[in-house]
DRENDO-1510 file (C-alpha; in Angstrom, 1 decimal, always signed):
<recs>
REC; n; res; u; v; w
REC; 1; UNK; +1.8; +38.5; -10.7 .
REC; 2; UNK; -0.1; +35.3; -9.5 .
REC; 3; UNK; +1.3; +32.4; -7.8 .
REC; 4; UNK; +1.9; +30.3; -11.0 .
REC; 5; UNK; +3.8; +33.3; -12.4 .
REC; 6; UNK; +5.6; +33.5; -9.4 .
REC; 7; UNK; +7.0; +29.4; -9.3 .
REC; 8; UNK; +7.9; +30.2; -13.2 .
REC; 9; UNK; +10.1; +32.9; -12.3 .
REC; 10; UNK; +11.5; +30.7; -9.7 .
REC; 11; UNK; +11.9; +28.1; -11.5 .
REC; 12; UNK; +14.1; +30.5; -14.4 .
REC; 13; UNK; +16.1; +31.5; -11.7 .
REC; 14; UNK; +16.3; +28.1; -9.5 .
REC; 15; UNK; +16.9; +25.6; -11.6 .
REC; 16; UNK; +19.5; +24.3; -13.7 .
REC; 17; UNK; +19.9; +25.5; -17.3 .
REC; 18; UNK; +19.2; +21.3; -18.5 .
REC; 19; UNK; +16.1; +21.5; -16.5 .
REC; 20; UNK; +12.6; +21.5; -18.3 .
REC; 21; UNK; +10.7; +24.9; -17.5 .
REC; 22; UNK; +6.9; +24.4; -17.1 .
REC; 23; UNK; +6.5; +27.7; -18.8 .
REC; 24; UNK; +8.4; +26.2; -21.7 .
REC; 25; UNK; +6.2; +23.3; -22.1 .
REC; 26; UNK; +5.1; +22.0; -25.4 .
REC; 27; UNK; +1.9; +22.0; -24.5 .
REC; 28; UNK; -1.4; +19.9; -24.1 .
REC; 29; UNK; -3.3; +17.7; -27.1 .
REC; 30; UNK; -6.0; +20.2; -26.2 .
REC; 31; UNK; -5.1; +24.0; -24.9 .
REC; 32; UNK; -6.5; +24.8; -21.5 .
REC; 33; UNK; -6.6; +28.2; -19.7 .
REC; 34; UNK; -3.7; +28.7; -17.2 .
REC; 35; UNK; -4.4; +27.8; -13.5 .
REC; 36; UNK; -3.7; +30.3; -10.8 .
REC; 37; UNK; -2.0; +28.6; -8.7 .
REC; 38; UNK; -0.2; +25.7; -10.4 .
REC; 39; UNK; +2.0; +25.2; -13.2 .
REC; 40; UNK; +1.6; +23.0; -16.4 .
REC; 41; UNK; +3.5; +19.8; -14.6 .
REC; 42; UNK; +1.9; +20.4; -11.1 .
REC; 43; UNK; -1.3; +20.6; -12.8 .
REC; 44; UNK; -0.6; +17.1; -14.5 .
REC; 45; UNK; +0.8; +15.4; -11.2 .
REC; 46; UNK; -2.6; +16.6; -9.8 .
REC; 47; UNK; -4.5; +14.9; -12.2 .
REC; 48; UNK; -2.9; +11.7; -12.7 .
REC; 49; UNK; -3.0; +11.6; -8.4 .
REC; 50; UNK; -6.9; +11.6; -8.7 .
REC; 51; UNK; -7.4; +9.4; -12.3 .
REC; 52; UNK; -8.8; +5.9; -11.5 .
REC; 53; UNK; -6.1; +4.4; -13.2 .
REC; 54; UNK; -3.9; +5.5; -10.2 .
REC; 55; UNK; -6.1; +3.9; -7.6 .
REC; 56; UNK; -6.2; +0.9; -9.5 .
REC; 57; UNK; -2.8; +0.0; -8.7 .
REC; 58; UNK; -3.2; -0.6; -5.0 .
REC; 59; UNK; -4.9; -4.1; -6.5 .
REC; 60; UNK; -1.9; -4.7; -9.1 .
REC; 61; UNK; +1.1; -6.7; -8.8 .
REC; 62; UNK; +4.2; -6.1; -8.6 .
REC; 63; UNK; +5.9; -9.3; -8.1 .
REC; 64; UNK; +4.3; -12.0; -5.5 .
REC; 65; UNK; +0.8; -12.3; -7.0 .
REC; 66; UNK; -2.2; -10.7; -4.9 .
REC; 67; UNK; +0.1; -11.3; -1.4 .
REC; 68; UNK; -1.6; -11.7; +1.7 .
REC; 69; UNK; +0.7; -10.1; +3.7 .
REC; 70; UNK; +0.8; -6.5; +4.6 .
REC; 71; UNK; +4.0; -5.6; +4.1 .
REC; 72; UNK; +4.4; -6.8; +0.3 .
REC; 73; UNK; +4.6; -3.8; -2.5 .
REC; 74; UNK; +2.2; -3.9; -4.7 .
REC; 75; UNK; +2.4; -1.6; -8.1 .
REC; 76; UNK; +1.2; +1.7; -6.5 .
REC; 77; UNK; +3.7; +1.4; -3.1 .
REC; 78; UNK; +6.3; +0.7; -6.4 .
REC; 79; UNK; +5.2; +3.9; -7.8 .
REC; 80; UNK; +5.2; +5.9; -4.9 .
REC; 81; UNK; +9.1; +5.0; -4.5 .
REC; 82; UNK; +9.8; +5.5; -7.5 .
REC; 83; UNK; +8.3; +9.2; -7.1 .
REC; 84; UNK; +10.4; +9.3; -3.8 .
REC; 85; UNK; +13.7; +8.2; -5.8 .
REC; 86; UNK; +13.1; +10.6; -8.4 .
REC; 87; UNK; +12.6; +13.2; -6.4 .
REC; 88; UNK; +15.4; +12.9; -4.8 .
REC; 89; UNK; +17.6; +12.9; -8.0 .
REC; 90; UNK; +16.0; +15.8; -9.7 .
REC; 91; UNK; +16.4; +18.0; -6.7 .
REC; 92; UNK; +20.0; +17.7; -6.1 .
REC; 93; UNK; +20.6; +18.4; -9.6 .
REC; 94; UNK; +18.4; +21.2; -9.8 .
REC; 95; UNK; +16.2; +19.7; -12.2 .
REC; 96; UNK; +11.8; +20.2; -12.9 .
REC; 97; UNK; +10.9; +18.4; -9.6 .
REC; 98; UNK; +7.2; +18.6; -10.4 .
REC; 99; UNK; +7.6; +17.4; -13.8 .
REC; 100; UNK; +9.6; +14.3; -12.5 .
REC; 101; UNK; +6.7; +13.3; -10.1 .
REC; 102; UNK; +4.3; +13.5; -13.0 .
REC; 103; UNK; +5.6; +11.2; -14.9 .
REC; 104; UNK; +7.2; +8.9; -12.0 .
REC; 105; UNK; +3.6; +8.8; -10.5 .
REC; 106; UNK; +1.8; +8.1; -14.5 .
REC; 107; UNK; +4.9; +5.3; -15.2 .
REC; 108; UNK; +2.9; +2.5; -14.7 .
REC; 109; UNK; -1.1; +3.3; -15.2 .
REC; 110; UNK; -1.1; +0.9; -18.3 .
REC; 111; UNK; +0.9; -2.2; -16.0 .
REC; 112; UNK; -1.2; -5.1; -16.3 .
REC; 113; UNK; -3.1; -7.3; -13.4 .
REC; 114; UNK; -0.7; -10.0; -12.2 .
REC; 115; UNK; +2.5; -8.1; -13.2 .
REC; 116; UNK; +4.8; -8.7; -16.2 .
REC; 117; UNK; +3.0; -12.0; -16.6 .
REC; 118; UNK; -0.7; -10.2; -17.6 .
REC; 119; UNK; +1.7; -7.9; -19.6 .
REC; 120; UNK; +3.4; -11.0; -21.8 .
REC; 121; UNK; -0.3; -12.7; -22.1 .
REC; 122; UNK; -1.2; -9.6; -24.0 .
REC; 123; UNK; +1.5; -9.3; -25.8 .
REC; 124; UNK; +1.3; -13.2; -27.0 .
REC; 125; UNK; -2.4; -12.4; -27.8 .
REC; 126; UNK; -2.9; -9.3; -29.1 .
REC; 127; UNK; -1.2; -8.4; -32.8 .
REC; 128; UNK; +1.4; -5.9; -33.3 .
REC; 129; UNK; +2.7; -6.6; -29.3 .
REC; 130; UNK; +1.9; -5.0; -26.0 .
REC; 131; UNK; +4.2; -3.3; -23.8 .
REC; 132; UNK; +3.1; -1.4; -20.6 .
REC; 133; UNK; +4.4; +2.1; -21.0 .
REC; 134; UNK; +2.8; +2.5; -24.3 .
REC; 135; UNK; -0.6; +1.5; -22.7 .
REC; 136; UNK; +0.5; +4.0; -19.9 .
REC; 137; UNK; +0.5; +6.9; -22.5 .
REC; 138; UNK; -2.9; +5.5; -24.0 .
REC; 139; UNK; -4.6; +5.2; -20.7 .
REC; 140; UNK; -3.4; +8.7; -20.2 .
REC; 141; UNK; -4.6; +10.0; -23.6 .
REC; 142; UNK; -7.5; +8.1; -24.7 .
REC; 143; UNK; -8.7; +5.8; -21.4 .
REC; 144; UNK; -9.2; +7.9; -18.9 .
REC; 145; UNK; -11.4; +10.3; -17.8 .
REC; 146; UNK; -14.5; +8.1; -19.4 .
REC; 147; UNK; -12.9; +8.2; -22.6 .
REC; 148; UNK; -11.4; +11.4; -22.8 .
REC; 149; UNK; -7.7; +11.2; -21.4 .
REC; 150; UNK; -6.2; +13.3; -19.2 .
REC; 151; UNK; -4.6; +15.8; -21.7 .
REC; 152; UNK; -1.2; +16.1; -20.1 .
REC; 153; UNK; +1.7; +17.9; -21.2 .
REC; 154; UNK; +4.0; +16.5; -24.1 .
REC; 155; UNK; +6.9; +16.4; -21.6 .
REC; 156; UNK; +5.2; +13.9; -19.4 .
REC; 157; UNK; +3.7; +11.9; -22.1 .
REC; 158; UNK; +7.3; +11.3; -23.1 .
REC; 159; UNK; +8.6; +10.8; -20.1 .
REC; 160; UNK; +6.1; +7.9; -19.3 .
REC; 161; UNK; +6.3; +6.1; -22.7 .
REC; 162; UNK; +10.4; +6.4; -22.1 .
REC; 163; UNK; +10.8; +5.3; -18.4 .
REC; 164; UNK; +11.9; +1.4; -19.8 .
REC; 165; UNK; +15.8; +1.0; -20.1 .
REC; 166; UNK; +15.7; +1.5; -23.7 .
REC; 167; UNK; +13.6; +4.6; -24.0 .
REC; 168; UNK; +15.1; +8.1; -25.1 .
REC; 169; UNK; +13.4; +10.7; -22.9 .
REC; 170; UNK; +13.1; +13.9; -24.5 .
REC; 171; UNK; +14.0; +15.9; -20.4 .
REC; 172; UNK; +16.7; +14.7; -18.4 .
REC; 173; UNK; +13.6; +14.4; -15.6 .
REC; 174; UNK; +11.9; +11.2; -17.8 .
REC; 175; UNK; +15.8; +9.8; -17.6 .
REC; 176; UNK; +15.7; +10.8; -14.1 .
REC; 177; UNK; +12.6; +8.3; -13.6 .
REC; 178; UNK; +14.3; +5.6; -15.9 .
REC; 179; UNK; +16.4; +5.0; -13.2 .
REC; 180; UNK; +14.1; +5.5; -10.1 .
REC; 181; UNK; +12.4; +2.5; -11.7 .
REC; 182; UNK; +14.8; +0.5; -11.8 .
REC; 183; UNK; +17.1; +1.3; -8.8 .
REC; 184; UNK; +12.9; +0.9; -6.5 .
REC; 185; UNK; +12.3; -2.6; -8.3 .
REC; 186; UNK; +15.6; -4.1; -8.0 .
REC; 187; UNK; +15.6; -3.1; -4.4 .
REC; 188; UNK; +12.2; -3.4; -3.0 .
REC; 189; UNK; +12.1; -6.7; -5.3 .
REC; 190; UNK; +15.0; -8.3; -3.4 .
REC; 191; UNK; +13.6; -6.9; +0.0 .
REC; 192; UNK; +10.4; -8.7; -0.6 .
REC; 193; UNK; +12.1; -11.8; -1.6 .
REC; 194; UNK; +13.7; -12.1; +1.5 .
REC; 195; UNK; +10.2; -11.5; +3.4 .
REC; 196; UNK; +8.7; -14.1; +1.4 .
REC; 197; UNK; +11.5; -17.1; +2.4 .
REC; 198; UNK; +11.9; -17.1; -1.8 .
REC; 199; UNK; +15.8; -15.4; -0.9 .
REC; 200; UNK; +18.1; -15.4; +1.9 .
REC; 201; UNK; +20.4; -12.0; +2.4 .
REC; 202; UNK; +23.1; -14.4; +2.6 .
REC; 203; UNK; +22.7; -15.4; -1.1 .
REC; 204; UNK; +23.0; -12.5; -2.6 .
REC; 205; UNK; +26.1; -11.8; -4.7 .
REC; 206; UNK; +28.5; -10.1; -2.5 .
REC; 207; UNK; +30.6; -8.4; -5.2 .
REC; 208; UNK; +27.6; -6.3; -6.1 .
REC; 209; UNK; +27.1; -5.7; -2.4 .
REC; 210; UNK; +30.8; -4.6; -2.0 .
REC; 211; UNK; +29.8; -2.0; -4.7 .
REC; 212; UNK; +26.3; -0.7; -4.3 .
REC; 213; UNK; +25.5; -1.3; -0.4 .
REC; 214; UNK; +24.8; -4.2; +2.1 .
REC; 215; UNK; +21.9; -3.1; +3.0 .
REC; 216; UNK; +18.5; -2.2; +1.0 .
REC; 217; UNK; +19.1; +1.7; +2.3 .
REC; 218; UNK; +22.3; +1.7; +1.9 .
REC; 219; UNK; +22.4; +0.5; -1.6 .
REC; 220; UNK; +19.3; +2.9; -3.1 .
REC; 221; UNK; +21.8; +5.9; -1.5 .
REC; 222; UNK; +24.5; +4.6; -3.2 .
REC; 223; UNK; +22.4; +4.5; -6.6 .
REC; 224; UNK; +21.3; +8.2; -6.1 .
REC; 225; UNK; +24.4; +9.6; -4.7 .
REC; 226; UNK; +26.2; +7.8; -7.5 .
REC; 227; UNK; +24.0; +9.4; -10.0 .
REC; 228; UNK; +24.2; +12.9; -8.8 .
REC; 229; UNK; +27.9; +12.6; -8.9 .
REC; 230; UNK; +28.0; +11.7; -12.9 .
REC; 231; UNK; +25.3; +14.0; -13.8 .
REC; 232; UNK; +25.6; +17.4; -11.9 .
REC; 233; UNK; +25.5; +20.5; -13.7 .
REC; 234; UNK; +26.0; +18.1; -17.2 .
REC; 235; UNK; +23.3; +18.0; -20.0 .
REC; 236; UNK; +23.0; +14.5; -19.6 .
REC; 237; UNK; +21.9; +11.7; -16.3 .
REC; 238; UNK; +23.9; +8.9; -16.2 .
REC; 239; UNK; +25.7; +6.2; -13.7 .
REC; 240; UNK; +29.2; +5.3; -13.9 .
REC; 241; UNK; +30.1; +2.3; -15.7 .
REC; 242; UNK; +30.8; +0.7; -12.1 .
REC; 243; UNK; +27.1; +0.7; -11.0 .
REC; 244; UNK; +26.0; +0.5; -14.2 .
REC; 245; UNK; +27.7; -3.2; -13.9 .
REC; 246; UNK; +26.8; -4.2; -10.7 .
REC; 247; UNK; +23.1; -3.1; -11.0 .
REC; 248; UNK; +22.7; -5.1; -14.3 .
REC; 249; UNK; +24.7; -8.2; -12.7 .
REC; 250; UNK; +22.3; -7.4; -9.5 .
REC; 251; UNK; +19.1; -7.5; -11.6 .
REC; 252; UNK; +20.7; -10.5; -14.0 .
REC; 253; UNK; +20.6; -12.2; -10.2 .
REC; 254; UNK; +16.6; -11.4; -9.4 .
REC; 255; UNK; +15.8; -12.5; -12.7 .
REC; 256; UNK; +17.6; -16.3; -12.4 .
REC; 257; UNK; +16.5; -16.2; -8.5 .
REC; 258; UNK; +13.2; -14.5; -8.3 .
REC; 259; UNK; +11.3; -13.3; -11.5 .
REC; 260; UNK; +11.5; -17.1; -12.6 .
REC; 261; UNK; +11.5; -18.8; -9.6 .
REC; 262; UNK; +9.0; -21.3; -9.1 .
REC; 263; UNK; +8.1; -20.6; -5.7 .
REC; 264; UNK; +7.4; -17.3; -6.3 .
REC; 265; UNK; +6.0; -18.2; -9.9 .
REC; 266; UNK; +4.0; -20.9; -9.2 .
REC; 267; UNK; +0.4; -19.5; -9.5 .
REC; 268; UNK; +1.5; -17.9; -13.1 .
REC; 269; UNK; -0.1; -20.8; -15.2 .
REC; 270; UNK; -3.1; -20.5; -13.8 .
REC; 271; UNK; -3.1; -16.3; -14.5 .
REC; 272; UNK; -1.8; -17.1; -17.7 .
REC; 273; UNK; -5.0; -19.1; -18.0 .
REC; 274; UNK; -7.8; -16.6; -16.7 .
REC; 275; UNK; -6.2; -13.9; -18.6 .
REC; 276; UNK; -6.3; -15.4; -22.4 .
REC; 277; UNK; -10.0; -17.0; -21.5 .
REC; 278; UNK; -10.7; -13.0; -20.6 .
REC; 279; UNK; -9.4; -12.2; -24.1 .
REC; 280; UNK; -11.3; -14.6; -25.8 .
REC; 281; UNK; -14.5; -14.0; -24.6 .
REC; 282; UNK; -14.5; -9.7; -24.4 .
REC; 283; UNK; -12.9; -10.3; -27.7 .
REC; 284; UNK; -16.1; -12.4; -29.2 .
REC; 285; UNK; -18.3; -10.1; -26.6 .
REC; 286; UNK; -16.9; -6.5; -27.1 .
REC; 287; UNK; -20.6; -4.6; -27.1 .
REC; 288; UNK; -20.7; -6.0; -23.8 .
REC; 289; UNK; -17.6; -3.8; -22.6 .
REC; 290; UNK; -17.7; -0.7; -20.4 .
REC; 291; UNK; -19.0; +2.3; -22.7 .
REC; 292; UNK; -15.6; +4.6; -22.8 .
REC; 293; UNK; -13.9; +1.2; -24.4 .
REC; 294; UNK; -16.8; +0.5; -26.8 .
REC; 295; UNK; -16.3; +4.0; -28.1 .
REC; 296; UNK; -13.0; +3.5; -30.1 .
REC; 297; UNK; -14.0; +0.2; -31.3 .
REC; 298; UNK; -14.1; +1.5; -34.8 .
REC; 299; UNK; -11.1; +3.5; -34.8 .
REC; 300; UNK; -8.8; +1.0; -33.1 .
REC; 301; UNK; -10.2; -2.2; -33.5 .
REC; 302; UNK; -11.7; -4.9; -31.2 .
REC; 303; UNK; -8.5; -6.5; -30.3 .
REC; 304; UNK; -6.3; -3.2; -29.1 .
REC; 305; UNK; -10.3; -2.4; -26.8 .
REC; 306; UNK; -10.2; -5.8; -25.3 .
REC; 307; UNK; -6.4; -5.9; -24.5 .
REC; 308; UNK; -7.4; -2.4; -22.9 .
REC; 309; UNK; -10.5; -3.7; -21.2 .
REC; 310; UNK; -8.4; -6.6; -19.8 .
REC; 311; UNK; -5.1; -4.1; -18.8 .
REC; 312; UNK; -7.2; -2.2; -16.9 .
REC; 313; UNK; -8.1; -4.5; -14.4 .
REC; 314; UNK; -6.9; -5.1; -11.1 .
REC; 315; UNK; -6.1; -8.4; -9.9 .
REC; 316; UNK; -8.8; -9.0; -8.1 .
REC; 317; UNK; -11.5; -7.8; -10.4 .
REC; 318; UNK; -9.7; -10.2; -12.8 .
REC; 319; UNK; -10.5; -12.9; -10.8 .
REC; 320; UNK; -14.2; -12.0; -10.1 .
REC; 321; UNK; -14.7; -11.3; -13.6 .
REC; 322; UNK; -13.1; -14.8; -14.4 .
REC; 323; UNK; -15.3; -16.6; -11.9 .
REC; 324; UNK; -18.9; -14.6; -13.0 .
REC; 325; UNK; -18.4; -15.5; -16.8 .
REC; 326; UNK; -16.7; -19.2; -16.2 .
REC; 327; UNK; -17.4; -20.6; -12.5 .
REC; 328; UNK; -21.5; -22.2; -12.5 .
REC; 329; UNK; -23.0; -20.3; -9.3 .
REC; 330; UNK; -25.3; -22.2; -7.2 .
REC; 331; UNK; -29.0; -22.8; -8.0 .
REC; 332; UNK; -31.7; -21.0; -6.1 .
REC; 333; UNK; -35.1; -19.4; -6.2 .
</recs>
């Protein structure tokens, strides 16, 4: 027996009886032979870790655009505590840790530059919509790899084009990472905030610090341990109706004091800007597009490969790009 066989039988005997076994999986777009050492959703955490999609969020937003400072979270630090978060959950309740952190680490690979502003310019722009977690699974399945996808496992495809707060994983680990999501963002969010002078501690509603926590440990424990108490050894993950409240009247509160805030917001006309000039010209100039874009041009059409072309991009190569096509360069010989 090797060592994969070995973390199967462990995981049959280990985990719950709700939990998704790896040697149960549904498979892969494209059957490969069985690794050694790993199982199916180790092997997809793996390869997500080293895609180029992945590294590309260090240079994404989250919520300040491109911040200066250190400290700020950017969409990969969101995505590692996320992971973290998950992690957490699916262990106390005996769920597929590995599959989990596969699809917590691939949540985001399609997120846009500048944040949830670069994802509503595409939308606005691009015909039939855009949303980030169904770029996620096409990034994952076409994008990567020069073209070729990653060919993960149904299970975590699912669970990243489910992670929003209206998807319908088919494992109780993608609902696992619906929640990480949104318990790290609404927490690191207001923590960020407060760093940035855009919220003071003091303003926060206190009922929903009564409830979840007065402090930005305190309250992600709360989340989790609140969690775990609904869910264990149930065919379901869930809050209670109390946090469910108090997070929804906590994120209702970052939306009307943060994710619209002109302080924080003000540089979004400008992105809003750069981004559709982007469109325009890739769109009118899509042979000049990387090769592993150009390739599905036929198949998917011009607009879905420039909205690609553009979601791809980091912030800063956004800007570089903007400045080469549109800003004259000095003169010289």
């Amino acid at each position: 027996m090797n060592t994969r066989q070995q973390l199967e039988k462990l995981e049959r005997s280990l985990l719950s009886e709700y939990a998704a076994k790896s040697a149960d999986t549904q498979g892969r777009d494209k059957p490969l032979e069985s690794c050694v050492l790993r199982t199916e959703y180790q092997r997809d955490r793996d390869r997500i870790i080293h895609c180029k999609s992945f590294r590309r969020l260090k240079y994404k937003t989250q919520v300040f655009l491109s911040p200066e400072g250190d400290h700020y979270r950017t969409r990969l630090t969101h995505t590692l505590e996320v992971s973290q978060i998950a992690r957490t959950i699916s262990r106390a309740l005996c769920l597929n840790e590995d599959l989990t952190e596969a699809i917590a680490l691939g949540h985001d690979l399609g997120h846009t530059p500048f944040g949830h502003i670069g994802e509503a310019v595409l939308d606005s722009v691009l015909p039939g919509g855009f949303r980030h977690n169904v770029q996620s699974v096409r990034v994952v399945e076409k994008l990567e790899h020069d073209g070729e996808g990653l060919n993960l496992t149904k299970e975590v495809r699912d669970g990243i084009l489910n992670h929003t707060k209206d998807g319908n994983p088919c494992t109780l680990e993608g609902k696992v990472v619906s929640y990480a999501d949104r318990i790290a963002y609404i927490n690191h969010d207001i923590d960020d905030a407060i760093r940035a002078g855009v919220l003071s501690a003091a303003v926060l509603p206190k009922d929903c610090l009564k409830v979840l926590g007065d402090s930005h440990g305190n309250r992600i424990n709360n989340m989790i341990l609140d969690i775990v108490h609904e869910s264990d050894g149930k065919g379901y993950v869930r809050m209670s109706p109390v946090f469910e409240e108090y997070m929804a009247k906590l994120r209702g509160f970052m939306f009307e004091n943060v994710y619209t805030n002109p302080t924080a917001k003000s540089e979004e006309g400008k992105t809003k800007g750069l981004l559709e000039e982007l469109y325009r010209h890739f769109l009118a100039n899509v042979s000049s597009l990387p090769p592993e874009f150009v390739k599905y041009i036929d198949t998917d059409g011009r607009e879905v490969v420039t909205a690609d072309y553009i979601a791809c991009m980091t912030d800063r190569f956004a800007i570089n790009t903007y400045q080469s096509i549109f800003i004259p360069k000095s003169w010289g010989y």
